[in-house]
N, CA, C, O and CB atoms as a CASP TS submission, in Angstrom:
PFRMAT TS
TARGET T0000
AUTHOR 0000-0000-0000
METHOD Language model
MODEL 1
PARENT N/A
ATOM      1  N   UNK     1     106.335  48.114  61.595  1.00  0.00           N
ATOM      2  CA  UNK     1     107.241  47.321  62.388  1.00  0.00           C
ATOM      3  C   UNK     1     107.651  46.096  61.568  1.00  0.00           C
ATOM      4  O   UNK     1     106.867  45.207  61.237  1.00  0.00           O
ATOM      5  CB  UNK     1     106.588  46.910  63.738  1.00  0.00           C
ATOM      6  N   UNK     2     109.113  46.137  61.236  1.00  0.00           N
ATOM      7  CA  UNK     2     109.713  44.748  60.105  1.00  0.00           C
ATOM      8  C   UNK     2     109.183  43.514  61.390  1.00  0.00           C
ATOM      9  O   UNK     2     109.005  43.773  62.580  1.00  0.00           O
ATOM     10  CB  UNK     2     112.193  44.725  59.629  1.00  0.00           C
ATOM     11  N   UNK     3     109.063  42.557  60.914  1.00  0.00           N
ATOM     12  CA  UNK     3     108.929  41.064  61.221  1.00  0.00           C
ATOM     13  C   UNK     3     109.659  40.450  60.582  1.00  0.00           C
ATOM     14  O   UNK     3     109.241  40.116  59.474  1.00  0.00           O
ATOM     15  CB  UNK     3     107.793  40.467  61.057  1.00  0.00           C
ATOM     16  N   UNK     4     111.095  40.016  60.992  1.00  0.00           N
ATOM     17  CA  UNK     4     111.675  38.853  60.082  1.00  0.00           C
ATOM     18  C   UNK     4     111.847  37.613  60.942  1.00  0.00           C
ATOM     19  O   UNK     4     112.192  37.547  62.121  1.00  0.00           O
ATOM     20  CB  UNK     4     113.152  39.245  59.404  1.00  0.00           C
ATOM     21  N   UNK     5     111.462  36.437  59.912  1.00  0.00           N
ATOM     22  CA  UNK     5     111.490  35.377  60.552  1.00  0.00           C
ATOM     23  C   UNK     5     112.690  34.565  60.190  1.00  0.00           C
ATOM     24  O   UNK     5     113.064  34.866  59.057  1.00  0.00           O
ATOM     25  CB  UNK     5     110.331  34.760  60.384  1.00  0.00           C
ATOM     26  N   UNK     6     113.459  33.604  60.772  1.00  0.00           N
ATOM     27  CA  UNK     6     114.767  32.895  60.417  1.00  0.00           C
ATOM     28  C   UNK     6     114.107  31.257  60.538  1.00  0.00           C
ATOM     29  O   UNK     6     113.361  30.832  61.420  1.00  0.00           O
ATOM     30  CB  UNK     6     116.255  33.334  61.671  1.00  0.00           C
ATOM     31  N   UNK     7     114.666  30.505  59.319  1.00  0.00           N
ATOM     32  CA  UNK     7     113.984  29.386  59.794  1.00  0.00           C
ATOM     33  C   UNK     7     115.934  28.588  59.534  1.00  0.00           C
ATOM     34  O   UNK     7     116.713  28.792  58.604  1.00  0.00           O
ATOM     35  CB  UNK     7     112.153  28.746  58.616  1.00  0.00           C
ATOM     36  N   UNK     8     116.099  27.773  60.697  1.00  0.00           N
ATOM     37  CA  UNK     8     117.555  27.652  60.744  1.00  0.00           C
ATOM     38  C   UNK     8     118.073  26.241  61.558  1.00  0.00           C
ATOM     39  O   UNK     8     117.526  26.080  62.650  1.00  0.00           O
ATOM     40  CB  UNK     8     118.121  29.023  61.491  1.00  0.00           C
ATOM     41  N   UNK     9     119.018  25.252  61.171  1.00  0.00           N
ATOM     42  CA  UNK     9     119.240  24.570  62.164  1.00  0.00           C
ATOM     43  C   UNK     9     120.097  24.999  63.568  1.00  0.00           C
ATOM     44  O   UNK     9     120.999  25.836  63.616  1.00  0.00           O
ATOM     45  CB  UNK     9     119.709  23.637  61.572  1.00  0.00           C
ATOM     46  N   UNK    10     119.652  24.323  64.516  1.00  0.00           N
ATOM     47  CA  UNK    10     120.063  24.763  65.629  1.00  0.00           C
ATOM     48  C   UNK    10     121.542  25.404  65.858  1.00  0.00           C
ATOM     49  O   UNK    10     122.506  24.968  65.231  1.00  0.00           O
ATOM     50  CB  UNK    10     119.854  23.762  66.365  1.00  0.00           C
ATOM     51  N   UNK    11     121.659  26.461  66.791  1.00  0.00           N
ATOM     52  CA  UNK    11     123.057  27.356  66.938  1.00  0.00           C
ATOM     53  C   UNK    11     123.002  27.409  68.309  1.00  0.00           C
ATOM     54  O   UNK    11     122.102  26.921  68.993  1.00  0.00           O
ATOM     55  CB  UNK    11     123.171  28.957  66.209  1.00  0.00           C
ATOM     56  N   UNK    12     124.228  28.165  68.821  1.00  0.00           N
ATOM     57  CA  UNK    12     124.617  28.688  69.902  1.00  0.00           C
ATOM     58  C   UNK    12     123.462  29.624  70.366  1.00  0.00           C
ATOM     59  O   UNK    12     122.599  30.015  69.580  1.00  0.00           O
ATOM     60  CB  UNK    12     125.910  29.312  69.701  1.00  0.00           C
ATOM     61  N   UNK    13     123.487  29.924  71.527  1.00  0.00           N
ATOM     62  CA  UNK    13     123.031  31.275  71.744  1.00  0.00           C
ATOM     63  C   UNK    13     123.717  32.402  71.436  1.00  0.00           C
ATOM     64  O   UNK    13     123.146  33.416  71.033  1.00  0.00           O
ATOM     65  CB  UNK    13     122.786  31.428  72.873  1.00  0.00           C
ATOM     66  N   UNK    14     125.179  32.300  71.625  1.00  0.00           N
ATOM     67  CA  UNK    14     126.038  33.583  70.901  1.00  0.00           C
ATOM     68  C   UNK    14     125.460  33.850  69.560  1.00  0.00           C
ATOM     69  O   UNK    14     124.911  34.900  69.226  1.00  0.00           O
ATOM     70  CB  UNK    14     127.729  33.253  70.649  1.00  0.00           C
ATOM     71  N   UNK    15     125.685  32.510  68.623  1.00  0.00           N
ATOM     72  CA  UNK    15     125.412  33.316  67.349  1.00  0.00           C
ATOM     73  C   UNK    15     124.162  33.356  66.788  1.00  0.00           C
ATOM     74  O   UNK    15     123.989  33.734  65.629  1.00  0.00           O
ATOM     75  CB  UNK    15     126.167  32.914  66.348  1.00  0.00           C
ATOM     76  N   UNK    16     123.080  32.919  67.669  1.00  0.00           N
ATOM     77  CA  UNK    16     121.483  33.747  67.600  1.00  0.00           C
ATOM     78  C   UNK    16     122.108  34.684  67.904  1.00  0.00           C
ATOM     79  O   UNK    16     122.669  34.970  66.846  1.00  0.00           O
ATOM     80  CB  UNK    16     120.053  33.454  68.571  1.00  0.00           C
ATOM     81  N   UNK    17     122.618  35.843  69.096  1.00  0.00           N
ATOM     82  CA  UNK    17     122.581  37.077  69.523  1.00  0.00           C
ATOM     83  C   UNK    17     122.920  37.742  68.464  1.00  0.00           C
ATOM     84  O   UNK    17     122.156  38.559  67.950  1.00  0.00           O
ATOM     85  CB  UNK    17     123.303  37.356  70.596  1.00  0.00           C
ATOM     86  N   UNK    18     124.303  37.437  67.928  1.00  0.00           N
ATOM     87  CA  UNK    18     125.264  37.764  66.891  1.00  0.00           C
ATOM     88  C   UNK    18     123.677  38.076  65.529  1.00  0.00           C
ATOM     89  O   UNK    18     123.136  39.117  65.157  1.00  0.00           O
ATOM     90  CB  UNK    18     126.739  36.059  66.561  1.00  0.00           C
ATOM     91  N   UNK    19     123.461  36.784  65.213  1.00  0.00           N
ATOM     92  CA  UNK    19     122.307  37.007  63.948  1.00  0.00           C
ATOM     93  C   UNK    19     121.441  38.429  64.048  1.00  0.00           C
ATOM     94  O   UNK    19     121.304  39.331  63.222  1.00  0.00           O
ATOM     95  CB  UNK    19     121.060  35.659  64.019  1.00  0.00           C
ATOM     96  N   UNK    20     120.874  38.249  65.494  1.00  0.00           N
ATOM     97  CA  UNK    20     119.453  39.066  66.014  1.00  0.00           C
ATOM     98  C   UNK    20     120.236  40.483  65.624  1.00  0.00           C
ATOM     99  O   UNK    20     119.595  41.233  64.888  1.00  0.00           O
ATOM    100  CB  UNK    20     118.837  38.850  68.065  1.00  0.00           C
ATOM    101  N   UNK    21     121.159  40.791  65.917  1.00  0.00           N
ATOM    102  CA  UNK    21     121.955  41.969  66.381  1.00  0.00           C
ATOM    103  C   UNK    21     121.991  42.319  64.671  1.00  0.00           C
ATOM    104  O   UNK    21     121.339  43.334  64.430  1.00  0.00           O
ATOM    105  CB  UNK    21     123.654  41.646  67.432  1.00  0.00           C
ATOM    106  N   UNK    22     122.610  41.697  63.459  1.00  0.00           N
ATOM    107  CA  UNK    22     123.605  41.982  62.439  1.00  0.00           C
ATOM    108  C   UNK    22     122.238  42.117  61.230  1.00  0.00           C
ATOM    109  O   UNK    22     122.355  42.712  60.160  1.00  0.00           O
ATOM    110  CB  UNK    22     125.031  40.557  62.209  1.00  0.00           C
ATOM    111  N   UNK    23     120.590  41.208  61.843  1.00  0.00           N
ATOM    112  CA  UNK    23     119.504  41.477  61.086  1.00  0.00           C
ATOM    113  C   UNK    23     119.117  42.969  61.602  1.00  0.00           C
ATOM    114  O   UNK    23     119.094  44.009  60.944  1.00  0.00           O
ATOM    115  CB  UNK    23     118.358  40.324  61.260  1.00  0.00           C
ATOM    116  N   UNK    24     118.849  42.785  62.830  1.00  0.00           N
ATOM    117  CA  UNK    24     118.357  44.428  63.284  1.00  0.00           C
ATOM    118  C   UNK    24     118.766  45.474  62.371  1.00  0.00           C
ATOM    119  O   UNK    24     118.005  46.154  61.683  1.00  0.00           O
ATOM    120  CB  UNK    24     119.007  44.950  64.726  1.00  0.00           C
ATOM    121  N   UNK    25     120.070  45.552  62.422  1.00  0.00           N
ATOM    122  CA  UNK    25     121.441  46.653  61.679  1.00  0.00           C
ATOM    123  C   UNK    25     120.910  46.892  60.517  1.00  0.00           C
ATOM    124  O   UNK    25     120.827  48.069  60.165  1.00  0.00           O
ATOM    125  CB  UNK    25     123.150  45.991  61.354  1.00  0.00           C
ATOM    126  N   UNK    26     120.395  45.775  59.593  1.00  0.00           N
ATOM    127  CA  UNK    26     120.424  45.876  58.396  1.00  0.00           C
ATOM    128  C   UNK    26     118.887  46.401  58.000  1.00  0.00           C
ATOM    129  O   UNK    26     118.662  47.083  57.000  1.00  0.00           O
ATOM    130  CB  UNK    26     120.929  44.572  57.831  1.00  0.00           C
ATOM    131  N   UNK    27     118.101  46.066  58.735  1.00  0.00           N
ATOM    132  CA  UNK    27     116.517  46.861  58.725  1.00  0.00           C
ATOM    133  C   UNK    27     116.383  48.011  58.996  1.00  0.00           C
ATOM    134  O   UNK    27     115.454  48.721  58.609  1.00  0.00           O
ATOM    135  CB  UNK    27     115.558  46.439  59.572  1.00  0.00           C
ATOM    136  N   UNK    28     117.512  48.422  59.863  1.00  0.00           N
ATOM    137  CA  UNK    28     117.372  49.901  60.584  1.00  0.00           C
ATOM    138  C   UNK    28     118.396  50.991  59.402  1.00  0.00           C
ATOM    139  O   UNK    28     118.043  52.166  59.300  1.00  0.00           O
ATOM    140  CB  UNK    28     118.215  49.817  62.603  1.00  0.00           C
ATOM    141  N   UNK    29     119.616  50.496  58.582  1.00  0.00           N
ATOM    142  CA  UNK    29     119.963  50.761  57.873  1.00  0.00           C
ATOM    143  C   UNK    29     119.051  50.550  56.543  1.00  0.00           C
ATOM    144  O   UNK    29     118.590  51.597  56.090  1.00  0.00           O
ATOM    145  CB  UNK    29     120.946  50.381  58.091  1.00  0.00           C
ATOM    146  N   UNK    30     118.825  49.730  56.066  1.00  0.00           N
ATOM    147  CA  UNK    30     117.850  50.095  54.787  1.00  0.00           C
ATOM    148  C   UNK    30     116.352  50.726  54.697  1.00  0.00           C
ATOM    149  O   UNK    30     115.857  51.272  53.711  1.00  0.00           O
ATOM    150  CB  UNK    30     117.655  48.896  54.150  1.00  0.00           C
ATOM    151  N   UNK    31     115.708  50.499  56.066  1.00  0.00           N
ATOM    152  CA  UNK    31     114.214  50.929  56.039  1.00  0.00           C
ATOM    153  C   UNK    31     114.476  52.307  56.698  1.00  0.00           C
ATOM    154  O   UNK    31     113.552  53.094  56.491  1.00  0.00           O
ATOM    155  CB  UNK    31     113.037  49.858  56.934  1.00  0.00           C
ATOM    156  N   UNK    32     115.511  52.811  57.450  1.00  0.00           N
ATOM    157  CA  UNK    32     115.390  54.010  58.578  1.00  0.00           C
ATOM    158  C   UNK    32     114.296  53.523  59.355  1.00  0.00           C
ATOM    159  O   UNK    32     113.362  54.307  59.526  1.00  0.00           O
ATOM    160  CB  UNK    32     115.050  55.619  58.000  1.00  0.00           C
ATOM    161  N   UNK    33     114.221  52.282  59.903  1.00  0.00           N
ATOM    162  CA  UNK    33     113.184  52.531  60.500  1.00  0.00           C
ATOM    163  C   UNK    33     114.037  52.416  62.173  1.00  0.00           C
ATOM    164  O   UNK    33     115.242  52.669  62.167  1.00  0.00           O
ATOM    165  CB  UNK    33     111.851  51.427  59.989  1.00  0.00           C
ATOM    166  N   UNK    34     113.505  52.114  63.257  1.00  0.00           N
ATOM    167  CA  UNK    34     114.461  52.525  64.633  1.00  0.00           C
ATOM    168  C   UNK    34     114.241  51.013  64.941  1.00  0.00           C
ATOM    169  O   UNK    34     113.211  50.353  64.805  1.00  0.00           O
ATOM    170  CB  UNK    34     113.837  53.925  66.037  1.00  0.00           C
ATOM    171  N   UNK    35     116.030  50.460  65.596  1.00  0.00           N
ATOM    172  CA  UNK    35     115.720  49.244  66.114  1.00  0.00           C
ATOM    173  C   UNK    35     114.895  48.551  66.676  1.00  0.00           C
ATOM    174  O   UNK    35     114.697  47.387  66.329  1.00  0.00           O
ATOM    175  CB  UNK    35     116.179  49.076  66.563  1.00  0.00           C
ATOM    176  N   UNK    36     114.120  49.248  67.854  1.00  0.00           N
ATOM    177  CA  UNK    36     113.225  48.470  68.554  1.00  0.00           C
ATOM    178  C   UNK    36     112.118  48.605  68.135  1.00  0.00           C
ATOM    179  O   UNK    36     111.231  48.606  68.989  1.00  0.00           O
ATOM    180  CB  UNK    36     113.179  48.626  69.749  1.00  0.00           C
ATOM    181  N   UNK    37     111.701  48.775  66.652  1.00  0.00           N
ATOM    182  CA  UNK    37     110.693  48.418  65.973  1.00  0.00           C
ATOM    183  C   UNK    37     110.797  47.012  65.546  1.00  0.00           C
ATOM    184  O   UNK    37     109.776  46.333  65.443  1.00  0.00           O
ATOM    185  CB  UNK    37     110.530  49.268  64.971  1.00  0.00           C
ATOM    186  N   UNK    38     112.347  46.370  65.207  1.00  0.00           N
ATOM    187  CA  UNK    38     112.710  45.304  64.546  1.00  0.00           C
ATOM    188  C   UNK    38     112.442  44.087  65.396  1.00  0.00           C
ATOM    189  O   UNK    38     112.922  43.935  66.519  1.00  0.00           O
ATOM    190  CB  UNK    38     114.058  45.434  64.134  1.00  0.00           C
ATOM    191  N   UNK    39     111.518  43.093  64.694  1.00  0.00           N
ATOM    192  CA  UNK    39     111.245  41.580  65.515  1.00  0.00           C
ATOM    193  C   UNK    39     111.993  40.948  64.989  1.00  0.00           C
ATOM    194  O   UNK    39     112.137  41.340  63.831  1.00  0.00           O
ATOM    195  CB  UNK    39     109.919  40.788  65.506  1.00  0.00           C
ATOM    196  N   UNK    40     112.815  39.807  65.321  1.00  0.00           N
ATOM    197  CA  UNK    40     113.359  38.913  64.615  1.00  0.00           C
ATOM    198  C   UNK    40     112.933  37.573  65.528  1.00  0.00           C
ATOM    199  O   UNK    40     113.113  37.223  66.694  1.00  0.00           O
ATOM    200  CB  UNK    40     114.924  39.243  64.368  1.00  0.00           C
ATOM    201  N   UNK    41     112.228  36.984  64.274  1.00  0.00           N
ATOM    202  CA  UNK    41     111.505  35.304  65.321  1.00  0.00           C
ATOM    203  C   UNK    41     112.598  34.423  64.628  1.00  0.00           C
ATOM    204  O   UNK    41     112.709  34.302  63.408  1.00  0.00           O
ATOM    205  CB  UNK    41     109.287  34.452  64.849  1.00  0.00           C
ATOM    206  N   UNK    42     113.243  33.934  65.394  1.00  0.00           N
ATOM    207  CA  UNK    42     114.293  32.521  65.131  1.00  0.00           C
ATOM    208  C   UNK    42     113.527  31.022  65.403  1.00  0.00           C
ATOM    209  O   UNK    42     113.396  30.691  66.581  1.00  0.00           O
ATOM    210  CB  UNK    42     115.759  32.577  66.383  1.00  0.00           C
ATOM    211  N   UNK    43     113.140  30.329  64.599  1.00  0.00           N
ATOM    212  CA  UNK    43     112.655  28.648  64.180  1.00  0.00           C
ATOM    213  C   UNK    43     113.599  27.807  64.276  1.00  0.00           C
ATOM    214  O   UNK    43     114.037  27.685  63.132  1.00  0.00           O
ATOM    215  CB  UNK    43     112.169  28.351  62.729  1.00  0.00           C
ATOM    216  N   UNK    44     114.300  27.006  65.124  1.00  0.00           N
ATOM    217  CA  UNK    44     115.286  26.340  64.830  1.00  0.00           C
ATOM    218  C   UNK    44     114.837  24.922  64.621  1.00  0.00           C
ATOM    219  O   UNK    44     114.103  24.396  65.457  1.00  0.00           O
ATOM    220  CB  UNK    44     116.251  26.531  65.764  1.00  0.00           C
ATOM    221  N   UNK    45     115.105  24.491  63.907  1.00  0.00           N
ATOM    222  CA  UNK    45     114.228  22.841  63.367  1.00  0.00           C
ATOM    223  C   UNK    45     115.420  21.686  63.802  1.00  0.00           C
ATOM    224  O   UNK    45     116.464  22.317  63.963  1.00  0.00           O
ATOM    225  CB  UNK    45     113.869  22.682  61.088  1.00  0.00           C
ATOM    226  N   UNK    46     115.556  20.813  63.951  1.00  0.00           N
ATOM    227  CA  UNK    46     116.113  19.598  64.756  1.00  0.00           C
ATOM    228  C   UNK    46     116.399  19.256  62.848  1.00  0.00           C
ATOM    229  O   UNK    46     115.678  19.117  61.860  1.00  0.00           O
ATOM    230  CB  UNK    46     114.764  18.339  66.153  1.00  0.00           C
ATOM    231  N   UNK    47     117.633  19.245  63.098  1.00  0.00           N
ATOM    232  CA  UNK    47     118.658  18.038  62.186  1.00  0.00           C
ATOM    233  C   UNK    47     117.875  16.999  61.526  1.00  0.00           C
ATOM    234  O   UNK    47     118.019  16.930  60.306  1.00  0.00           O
ATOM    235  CB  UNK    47     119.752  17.104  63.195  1.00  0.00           C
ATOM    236  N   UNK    48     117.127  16.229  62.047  1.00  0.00           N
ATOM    237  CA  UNK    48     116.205  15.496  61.895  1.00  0.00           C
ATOM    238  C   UNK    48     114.834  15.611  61.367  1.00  0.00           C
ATOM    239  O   UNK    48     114.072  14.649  61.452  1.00  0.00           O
ATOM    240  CB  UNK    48     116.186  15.180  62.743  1.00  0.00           C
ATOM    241  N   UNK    49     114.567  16.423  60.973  1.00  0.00           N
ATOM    242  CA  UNK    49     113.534  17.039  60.859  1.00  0.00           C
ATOM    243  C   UNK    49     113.652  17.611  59.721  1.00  0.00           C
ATOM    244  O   UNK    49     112.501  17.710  59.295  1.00  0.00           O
ATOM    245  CB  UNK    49     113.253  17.773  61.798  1.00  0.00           C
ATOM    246  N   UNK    50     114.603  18.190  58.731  1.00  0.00           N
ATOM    247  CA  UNK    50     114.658  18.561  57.604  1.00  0.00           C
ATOM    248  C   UNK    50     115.602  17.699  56.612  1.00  0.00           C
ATOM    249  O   UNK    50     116.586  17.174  57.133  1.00  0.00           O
ATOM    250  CB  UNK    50     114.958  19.826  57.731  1.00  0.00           C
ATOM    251  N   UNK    51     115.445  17.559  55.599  1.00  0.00           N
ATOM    252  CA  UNK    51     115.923  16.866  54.405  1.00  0.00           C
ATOM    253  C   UNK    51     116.725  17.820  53.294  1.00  0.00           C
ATOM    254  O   UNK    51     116.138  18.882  53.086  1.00  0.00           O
ATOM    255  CB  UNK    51     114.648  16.204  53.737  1.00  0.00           C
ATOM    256  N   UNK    52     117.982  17.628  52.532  1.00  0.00           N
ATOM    257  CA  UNK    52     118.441  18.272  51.594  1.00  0.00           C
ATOM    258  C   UNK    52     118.631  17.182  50.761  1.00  0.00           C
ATOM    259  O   UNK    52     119.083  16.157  51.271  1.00  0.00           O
ATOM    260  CB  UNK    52     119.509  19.108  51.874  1.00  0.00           C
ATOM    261  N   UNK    53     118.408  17.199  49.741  1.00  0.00           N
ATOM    262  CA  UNK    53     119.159  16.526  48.266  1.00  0.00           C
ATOM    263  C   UNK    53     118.826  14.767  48.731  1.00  0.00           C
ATOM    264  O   UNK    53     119.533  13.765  48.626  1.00  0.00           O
ATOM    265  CB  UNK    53     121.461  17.011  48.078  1.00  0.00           C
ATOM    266  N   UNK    54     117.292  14.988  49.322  1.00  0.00           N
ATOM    267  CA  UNK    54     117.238  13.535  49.745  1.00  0.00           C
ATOM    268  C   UNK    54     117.539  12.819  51.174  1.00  0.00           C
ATOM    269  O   UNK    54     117.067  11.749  51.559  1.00  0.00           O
ATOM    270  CB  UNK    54     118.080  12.977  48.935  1.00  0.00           C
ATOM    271  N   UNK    55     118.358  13.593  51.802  1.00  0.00           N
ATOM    272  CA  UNK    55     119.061  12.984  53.031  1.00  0.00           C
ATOM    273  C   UNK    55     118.703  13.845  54.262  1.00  0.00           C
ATOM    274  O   UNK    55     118.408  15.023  54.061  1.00  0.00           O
ATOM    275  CB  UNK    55     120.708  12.933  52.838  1.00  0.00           C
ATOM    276  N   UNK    56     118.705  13.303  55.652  1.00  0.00           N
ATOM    277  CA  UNK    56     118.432  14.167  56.500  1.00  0.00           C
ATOM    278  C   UNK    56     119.959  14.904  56.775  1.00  0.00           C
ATOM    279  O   UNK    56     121.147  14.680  56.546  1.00  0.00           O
ATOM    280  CB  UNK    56     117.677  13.460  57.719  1.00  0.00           C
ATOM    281  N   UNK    57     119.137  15.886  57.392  1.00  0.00           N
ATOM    282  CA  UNK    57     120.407  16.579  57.577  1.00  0.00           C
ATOM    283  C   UNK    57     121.393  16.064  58.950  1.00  0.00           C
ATOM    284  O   UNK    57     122.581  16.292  59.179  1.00  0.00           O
ATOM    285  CB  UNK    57     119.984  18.161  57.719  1.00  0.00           C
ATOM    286  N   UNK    58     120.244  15.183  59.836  1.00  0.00           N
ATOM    287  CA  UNK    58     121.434  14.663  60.864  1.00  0.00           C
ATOM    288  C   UNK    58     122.101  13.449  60.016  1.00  0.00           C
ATOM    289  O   UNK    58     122.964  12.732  60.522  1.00  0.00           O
ATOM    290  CB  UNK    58     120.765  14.038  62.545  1.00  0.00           C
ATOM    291  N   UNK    59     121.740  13.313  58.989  1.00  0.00           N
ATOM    292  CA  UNK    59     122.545  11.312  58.430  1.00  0.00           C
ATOM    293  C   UNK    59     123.970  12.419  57.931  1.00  0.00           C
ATOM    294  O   UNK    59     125.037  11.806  57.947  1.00  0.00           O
ATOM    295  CB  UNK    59     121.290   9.807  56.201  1.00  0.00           C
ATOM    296  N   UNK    60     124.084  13.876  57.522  1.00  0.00           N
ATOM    297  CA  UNK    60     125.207  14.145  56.573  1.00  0.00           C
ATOM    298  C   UNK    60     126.411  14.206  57.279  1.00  0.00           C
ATOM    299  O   UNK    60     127.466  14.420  56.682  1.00  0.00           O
ATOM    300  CB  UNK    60     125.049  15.391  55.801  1.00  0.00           C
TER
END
């Protein structure tokens, strides 16, 4: 059973669904293995909470 985890700043719920849906596809197409084997855990971390190139990502 794949386990993929997403670590991501916050989204819609559409385009979690959209993600969940377009990762599934691509596990079930490369592994043959059957969708509802596929987990996908979504992490969404607060703006604030992560840093790029020094800066938070809510200051950009």
């Amino acid at each position: 059973m794949p386990v993929v985890t997403v670590q991501q700043g916050p989204r819609t719920p559409e385009l979690r669904r959209a993600l969940v849906a377009k990762i599934t596809e691509a596990f079930v197409d490369a592994l043959a293995v059957p969708a509802e084997s596929v987990q996908v855990w979504i992490h969404e971390v607060p703006t604030d909470a992560w840093g790029v190139a020094g800066k938070l990502q809510s200051d950009r």
